[in-house]
N, CA, C and O atoms as a GROMACS GRO file, in nm:
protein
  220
    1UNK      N    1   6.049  -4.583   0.482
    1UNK     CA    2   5.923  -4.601   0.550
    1UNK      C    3   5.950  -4.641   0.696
    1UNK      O    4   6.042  -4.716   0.730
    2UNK      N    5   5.858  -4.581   0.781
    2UNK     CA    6   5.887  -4.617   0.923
    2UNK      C    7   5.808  -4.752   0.981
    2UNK      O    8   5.698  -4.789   0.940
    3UNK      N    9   5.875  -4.809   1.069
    3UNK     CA   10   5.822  -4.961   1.085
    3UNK      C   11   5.706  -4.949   1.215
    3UNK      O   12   5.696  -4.878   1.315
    4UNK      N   13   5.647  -5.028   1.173
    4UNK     CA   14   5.484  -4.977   1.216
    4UNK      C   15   5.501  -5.084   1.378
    4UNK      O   16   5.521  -5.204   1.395
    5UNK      N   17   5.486  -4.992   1.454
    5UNK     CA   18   5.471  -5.055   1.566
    5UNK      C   19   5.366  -5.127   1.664
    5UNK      O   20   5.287  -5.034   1.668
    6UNK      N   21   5.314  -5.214   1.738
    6UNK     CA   22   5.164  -5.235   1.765
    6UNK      C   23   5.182  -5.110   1.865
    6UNK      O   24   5.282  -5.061   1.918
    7UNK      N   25   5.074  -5.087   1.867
    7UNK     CA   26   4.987  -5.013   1.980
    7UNK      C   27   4.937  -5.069   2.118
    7UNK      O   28   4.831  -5.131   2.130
    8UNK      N   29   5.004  -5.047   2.198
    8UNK     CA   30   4.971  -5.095   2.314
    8UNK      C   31   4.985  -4.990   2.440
    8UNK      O   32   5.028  -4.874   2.435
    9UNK      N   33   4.933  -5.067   2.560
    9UNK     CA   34   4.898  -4.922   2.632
    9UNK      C   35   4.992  -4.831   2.707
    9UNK      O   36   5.114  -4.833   2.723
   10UNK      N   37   4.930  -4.780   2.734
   10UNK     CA   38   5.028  -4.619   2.709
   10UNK      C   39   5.112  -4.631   2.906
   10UNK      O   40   5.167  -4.530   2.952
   11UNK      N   41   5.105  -4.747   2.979
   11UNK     CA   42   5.162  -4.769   3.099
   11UNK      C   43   5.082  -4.657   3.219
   11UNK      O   44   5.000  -4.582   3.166
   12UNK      N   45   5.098  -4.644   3.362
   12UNK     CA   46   5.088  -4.586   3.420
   12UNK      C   47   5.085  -4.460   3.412
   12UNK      O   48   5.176  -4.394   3.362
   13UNK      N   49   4.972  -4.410   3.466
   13UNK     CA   50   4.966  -4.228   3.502
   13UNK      C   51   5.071  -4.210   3.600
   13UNK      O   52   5.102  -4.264   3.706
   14UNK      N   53   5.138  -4.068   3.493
   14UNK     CA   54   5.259  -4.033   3.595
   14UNK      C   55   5.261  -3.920   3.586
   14UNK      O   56   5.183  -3.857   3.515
   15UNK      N   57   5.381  -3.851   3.680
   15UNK     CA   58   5.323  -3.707   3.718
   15UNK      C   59   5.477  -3.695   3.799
   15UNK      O   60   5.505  -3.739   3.911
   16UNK      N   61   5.577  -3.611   3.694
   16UNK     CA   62   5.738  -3.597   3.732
   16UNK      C   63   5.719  -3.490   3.759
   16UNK      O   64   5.608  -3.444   3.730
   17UNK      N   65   5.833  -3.393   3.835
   17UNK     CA   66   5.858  -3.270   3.814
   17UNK      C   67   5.993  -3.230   3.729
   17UNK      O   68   6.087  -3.304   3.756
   18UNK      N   69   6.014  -3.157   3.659
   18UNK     CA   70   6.093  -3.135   3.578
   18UNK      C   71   6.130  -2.983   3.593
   18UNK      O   72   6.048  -2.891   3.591
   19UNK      N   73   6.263  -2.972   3.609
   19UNK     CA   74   6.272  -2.812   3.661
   19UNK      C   75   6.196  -2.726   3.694
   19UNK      O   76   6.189  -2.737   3.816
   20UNK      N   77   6.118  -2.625   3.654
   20UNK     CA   78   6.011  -2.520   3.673
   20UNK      C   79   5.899  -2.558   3.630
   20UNK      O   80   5.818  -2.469   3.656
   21UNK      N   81   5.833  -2.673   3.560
   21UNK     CA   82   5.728  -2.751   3.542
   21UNK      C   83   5.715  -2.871   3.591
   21UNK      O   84   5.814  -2.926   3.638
   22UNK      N   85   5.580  -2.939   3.590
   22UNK     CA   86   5.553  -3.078   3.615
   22UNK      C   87   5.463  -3.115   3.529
   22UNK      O   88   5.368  -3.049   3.487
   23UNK      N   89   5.511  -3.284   3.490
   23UNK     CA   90   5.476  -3.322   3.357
   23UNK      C   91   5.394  -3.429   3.405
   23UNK      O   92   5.434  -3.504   3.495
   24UNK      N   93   5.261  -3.444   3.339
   24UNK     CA   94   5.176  -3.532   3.351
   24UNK      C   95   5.150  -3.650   3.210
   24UNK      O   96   5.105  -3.631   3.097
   25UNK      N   97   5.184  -3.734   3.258
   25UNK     CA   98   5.145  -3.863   3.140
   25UNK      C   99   5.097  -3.957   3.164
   25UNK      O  100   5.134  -4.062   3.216
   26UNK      N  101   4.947  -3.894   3.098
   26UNK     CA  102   4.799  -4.016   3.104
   26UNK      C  103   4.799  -4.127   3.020
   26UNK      O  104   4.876  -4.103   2.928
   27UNK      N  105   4.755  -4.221   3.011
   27UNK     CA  106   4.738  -4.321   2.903
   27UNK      C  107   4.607  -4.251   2.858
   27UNK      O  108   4.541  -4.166   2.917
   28UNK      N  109   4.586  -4.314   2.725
   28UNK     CA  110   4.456  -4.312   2.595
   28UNK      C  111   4.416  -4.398   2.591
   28UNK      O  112   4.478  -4.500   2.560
   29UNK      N  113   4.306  -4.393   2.619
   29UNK     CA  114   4.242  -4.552   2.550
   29UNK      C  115   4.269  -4.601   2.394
   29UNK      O  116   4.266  -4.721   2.367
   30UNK      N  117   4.292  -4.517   2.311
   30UNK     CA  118   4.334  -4.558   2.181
   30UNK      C  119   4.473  -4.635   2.193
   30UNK      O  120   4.516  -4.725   2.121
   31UNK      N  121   4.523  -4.584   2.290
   31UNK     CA  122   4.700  -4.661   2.308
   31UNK      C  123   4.780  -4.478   2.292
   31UNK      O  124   4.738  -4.374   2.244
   32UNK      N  125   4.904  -4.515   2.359
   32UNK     CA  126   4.947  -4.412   2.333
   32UNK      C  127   4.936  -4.323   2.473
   32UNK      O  128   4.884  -4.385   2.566
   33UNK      N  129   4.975  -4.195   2.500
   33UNK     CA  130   4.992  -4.086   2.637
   33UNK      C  131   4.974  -3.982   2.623
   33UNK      O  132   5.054  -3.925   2.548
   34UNK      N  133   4.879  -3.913   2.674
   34UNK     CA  134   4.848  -3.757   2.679
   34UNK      C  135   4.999  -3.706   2.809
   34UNK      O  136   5.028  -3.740   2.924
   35UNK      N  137   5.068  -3.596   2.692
   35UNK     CA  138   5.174  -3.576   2.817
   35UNK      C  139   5.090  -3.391   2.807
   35UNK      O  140   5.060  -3.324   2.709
   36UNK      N  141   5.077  -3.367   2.944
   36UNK     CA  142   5.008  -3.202   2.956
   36UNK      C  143   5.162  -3.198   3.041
   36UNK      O  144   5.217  -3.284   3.109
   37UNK      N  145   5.195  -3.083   3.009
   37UNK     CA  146   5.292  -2.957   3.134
   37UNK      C  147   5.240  -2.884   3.193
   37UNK      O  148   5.164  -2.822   3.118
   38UNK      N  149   5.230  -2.834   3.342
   38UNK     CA  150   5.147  -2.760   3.388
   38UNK      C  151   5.271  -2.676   3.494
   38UNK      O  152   5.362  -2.734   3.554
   39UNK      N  153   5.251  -2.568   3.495
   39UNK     CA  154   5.341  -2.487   3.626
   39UNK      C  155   5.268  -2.505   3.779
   39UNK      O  156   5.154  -2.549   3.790
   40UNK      N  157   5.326  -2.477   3.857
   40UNK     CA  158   5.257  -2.532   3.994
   40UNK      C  159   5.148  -2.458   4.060
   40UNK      O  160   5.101  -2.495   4.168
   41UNK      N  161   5.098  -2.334   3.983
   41UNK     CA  162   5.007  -2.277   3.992
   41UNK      C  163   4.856  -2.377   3.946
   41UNK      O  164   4.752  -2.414   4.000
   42UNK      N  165   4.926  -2.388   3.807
   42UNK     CA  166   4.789  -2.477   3.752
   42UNK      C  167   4.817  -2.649   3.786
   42UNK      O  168   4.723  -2.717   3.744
   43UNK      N  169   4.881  -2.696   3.824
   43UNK     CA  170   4.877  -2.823   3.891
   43UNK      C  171   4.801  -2.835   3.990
   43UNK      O  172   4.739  -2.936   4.023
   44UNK      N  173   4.806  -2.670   4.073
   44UNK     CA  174   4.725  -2.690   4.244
   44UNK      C  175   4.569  -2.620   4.152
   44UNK      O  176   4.484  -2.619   4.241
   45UNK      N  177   4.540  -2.597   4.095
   45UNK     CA  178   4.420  -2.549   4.020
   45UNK      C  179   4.372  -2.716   3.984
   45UNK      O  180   4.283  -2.780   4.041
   46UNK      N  181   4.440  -2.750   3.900
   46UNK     CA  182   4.341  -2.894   3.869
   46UNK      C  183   4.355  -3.021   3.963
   46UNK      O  184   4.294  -3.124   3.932
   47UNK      N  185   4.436  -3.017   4.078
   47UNK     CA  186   4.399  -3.079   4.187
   47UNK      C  187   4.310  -3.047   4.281
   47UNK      O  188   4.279  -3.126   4.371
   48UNK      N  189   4.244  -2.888   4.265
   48UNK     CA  190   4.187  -2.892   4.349
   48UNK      C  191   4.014  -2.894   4.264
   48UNK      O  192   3.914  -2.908   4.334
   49UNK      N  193   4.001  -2.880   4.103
   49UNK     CA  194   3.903  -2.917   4.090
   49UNK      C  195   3.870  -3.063   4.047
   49UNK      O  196   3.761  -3.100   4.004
   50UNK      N  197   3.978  -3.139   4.065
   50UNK     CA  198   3.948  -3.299   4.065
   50UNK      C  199   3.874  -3.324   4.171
   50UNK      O  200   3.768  -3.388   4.175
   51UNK      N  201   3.935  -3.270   4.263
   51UNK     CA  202   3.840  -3.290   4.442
   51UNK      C  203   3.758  -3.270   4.437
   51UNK      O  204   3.688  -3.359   4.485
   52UNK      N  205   3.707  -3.192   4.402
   52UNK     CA  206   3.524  -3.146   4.373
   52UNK      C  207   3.492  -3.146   4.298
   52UNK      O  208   3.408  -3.061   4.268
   53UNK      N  209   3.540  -3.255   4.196
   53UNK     CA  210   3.474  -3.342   4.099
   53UNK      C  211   3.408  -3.458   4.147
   53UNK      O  212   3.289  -3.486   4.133
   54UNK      N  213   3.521  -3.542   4.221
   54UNK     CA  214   3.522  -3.647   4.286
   54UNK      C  215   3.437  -3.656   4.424
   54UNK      O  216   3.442  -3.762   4.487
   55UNK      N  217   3.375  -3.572   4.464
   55UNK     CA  218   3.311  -3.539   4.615
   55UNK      C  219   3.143  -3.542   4.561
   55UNK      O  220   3.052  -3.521   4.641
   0.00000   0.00000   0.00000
């Protein structure tokens, strides 16, 4: 059986590049990290509709 760990939060939004991708890791409010991979096509796609989200 695996030993049950608490849940706690998932640290800072981060955003590496990793050879031919870049890796994004959000925290959850449940605890825990949404990690998305995105190529730099769609990185400049959802930076640019965060902006005109945010506007």
């Amino acid at each position: 059986m695996a030993a049950m760990k608490p849940r706690t939060t998932g640290g800072p939004m981060e955003a590496v590049k990793e050879s031919r991708k870049i890796v994004m890791r959000i925290p959850s409010d449940g605890g825990g990290r949404i990690v998305v991979e995105l190529n730099k096509e769609e990185a400049h796609e959802l930076g640019t509709l965060l902006l005109e989200a945010s506007a």
